[in-house]
C-alpha positions in Angstrom: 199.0 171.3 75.1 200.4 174.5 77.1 199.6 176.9 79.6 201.3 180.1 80.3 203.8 181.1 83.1 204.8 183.9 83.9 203.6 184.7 80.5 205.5 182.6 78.4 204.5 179.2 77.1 205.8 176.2 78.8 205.0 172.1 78.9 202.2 171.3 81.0 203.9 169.5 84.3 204.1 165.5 83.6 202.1 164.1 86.6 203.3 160.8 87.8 201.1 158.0 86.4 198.9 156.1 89.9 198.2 152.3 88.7 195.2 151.2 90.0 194.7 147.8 91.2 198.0 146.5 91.4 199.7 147.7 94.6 196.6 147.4 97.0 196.5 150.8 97.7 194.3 152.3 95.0 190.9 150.8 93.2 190.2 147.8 90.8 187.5 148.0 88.4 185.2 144.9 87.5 182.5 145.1 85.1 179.7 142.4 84.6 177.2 142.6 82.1 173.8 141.4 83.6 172.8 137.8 83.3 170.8 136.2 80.9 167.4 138.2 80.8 164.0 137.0 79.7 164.6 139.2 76.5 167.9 137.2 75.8 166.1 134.3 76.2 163.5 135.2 73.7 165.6 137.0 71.2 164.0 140.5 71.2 165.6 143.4 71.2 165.4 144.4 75.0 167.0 147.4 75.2 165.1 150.2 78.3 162.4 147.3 78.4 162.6 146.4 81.7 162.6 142.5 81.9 164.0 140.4 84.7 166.6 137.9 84.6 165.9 134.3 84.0 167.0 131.1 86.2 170.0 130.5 84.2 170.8 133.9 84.1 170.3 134.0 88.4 172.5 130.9 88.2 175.6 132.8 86.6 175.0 135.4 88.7 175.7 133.6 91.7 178.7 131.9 89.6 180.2 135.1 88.9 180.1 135.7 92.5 182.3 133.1 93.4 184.6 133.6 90.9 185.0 136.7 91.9 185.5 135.8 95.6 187.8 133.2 94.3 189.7 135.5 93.2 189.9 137.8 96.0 188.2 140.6 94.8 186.1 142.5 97.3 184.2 145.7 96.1 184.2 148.8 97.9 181.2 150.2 96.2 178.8 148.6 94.0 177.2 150.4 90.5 174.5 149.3 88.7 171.6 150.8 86.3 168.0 151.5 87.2 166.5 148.5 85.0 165.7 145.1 87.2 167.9 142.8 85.3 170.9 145.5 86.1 169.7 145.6 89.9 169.0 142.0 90.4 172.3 141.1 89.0 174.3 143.3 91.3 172.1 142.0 94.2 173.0 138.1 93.2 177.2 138.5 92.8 177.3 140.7 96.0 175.2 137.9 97.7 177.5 135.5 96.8 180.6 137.7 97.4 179.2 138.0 100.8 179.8 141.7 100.6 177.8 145.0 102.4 179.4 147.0 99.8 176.7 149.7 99.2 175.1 149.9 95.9 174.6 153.0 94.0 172.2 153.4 90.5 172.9 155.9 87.8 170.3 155.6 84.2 173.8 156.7 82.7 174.5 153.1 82.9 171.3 151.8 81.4 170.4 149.6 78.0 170.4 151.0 74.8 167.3 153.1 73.7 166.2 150.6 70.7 163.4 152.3 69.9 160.5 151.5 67.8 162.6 147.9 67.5 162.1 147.4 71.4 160.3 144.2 71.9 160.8 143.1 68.8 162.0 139.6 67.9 165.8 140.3 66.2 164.9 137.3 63.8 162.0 139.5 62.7 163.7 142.3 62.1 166.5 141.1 60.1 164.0 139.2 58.3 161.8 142.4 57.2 164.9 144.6 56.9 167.8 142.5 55.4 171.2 142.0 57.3 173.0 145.9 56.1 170.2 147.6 58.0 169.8 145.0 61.0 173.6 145.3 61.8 173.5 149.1 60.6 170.8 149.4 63.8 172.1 146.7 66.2 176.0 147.4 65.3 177.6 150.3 64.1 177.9 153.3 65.9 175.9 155.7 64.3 173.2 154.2 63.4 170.3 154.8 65.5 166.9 152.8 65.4 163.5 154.3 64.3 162.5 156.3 66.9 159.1 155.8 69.1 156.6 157.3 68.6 155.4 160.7 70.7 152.6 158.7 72.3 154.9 155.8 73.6 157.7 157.5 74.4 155.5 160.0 77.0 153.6 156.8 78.3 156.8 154.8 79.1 158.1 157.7 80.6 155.2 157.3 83.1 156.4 154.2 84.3 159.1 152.5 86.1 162.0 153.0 86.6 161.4 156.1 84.1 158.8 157.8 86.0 161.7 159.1 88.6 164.2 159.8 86.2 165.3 163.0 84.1 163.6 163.3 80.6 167.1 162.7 79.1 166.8 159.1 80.7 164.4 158.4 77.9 165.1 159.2 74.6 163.0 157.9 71.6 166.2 156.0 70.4 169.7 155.8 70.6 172.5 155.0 68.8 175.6 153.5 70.4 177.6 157.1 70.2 174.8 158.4 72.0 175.6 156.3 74.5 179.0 157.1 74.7 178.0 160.6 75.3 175.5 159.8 77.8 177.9 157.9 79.9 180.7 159.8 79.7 179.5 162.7 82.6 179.6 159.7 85.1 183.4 159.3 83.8 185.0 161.6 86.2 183.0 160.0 89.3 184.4 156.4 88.5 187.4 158.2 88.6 187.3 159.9 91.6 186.1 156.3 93.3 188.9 154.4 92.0 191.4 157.4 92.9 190.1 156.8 96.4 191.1 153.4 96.5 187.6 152.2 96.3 187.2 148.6 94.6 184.5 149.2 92.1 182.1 146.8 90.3 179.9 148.0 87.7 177.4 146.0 86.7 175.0 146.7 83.4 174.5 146.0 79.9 175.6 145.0 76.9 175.8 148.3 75.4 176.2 150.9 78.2 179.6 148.1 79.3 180.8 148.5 75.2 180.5 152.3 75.5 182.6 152.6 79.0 185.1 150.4 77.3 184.8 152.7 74.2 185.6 155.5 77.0 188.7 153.0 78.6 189.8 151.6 76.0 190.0 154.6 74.0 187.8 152.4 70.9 187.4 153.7 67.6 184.2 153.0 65.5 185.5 150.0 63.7 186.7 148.5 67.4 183.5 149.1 69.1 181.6 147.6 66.6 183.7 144.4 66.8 183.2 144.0 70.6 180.8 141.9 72.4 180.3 141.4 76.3 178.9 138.3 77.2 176.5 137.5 80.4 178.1 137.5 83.7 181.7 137.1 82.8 183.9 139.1 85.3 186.1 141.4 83.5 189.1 143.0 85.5 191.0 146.6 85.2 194.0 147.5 86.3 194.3 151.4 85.2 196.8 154.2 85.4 196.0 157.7 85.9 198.1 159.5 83.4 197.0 162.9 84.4 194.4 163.4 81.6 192.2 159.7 81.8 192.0 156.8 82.9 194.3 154.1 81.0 194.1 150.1 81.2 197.6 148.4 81.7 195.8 146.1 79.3 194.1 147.1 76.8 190.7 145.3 76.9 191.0 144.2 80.3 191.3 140.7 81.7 188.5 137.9 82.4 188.6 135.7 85.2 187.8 132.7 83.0 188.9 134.0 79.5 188.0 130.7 77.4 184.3 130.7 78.7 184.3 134.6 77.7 186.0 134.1 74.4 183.7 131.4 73.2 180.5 133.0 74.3 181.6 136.1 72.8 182.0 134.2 69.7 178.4 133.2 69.6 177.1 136.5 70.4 179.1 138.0 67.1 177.8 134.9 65.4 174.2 135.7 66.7 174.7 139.4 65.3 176.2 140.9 68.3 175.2 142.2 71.5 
């Protein structure tokens, strides 16, 4: 890439690279997907349903919490989604970090848009549809869900959380590149937190958390579709700010308990992913 001075071509400046995270003056990024929901418990695809989280999934919460205090991290700022089980999670693990760090919501950080699959027991569904379309709708990247219909898509729009939200909260379905592209406007403002020296957490979902590491991680298709996140594992970034983006010292990130992670991101893959 070039720019022009003086009106001849040159290499754009290197700027030095800031690592986040590691010398105490600048940010560290955690992300937590929510705990277990009621729709994890029951096997339905969940997606912009807005269930709550169940005991056990509470219980992690609080668990995560400590781990993270154990560890000494403290947030500076706190970002979650609009849906309950994204709200009530943050609420838990900041309880138990003893933090005031404020909390902010975006819907940029919100489920997947299943579509006309929302609700829908996943055992169902691959049952009807046979296992290429199931993982063609629950993992690839293009693939998108049938949509909703017009009626249901203008009545949940009606109510909460969508009812104050932009019409492009709500789409009638979504692929997992759609959410890439839907998260990556909030990109620049995770950026300009962690380049304040702002600790951040981010706590959300499944899907909206694969997509920001799509974004971090710099995924392709293949990758993405190999990755699952599971329930209220703490998973650390260090990053460098090259100039251009944000880039992990490690490439994936680092959990606080990586065995627990690793073996219950096994039986999510085994399950059919997140």
């Amino acid at each position: 890439m070039v720019r022009m001075v003086g009106g001849s071509p040159c290499e754009r400046p290197r700027r030095r690279a800031r690592v986040f995270g590691v010398d105490g003056s600048l940010g560290a990024l955690v992300l937590v997907r929510h705990g277990e929901s009621v729709g994890n418990a029951l096997e339905i695809f969940t997606g912009v349903l807005d269930l709550d989280l169940t005991p056990a999934g509470e219980e992690a919460c609080r668990v995560a919490g400590d781990r993270l205090a154990g560890a000494g991290f403290a947030p500076d700022l706190v970002v979650t989604s609009e849906l309950a089980r994204g709200r009530r999670t943050a609420a838990l693990v900041r309880a138990a970090l003893g933090s005031t760090a404020p909390v902010v919501r975006t819907w940029r950080l919100n489920e997947r848009n299943y579509g006309a699959l929302s609700g829908h027991l996943k055992a169902e569904v691959l049952a009807e549809h046979g296992r290429e379309l199931f993982l063609h709708w629950r993992r690839s990247y293009a693939g998108r869900p049938p949509a909703l219909d017009e009626a249901t898509l203008a009545l949940w729009r009606r109510l909460p959380p969508f009812d104050r939200l932009p019409t492009e909260a709500l789409t009638p379905t979504e692929s997992l590149a759609d959410v890439v592209t839907r998260l990556r406007p909030w990109l620049p403002e995770l950026r300009a937190h962690l380049a304040g020296g702002r600790n951040v957490l981010v706590v959300a979902h499944g899907n909206s958390l694969r997509a920001l590491c799509a974004l971090l991680d710099d995924l392709g298709p293949a990758e993405l579709a190999a990755l699952n996140l599971p329930n209220a594992r703490p998973l650390r970034y260090d990053l460098v700010d090259d100039g251009d983006r944000l880039r992990p010292l490690v490439r994936g990130g680092t959990y606080l308990d990586p065995e627990a992670a690793r073996a219950e991101a096994l039986l999510i893959a085994a399950q059919g992913g997140t």
